[in-house]
Residue, then its C-alpha position, 0 to 999 in steps of 0.5 A: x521420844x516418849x508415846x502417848x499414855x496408855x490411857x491416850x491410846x486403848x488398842x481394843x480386844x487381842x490388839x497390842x501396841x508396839x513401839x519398833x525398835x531400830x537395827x542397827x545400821x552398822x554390822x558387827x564387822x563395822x560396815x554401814x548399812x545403807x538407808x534402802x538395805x535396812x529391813x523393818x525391825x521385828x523387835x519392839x517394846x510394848x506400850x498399850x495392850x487391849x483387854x483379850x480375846x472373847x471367846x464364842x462362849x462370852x469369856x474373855x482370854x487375857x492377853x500374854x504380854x503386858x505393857x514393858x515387854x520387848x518382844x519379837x513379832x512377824x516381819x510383816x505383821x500389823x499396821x504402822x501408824x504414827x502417833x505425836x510423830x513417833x512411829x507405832x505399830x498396832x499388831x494382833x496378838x497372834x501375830x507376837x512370836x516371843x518374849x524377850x527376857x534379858 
């Protein structure tokens, strides 16, 4: 399912918006995991970043990732909300660990 367009949805300042990716739900060995055993992804793509951070001063800190990243966030950072019924995730930037580069 496709997110809304970046232009659809501007997350403000140091705010990034991230479109979880799900675990799997069988482990390496083949077992199936359980519905209630599944814990919240901590990886994601990026689909909308905001403009950075403003300083004391006036200045504007651009923000590290841009929209195509996947990246590894805090288990329980952010907030989840849901958007042309696909499940999003609006988080802070300090709350985004790494970048993967694949």
């Amino acid at each position: 399912m496709q997110a809304a367009p970046a232009s659809t949805l501007r997350p403000l300042g140091e705010r990034v918006v991230v479109r979880p990716v799900a675990r799997e739900a069988t482990t390496r060995s083949g077992i199936v995991m359980p519905g209630t055993s599944r814990v919240r992804p901590q990886r994601g793509e990026v689909i909308a970043v905001g403009s950075g951070r403003v300083t004391d001063e006036g200045q504007r800190i651009a923000i590290d990732v841009a929209v195509g990243d996947t990246v590894i966030f805090a288990k329980y950072g952010g907030t989840e909300f849901t958007l042309n019924r696909e499940e999003l995730l609006i988080l802070s930037e300090q709350d985004i660990l790494a970048i993967v580069s694949e």
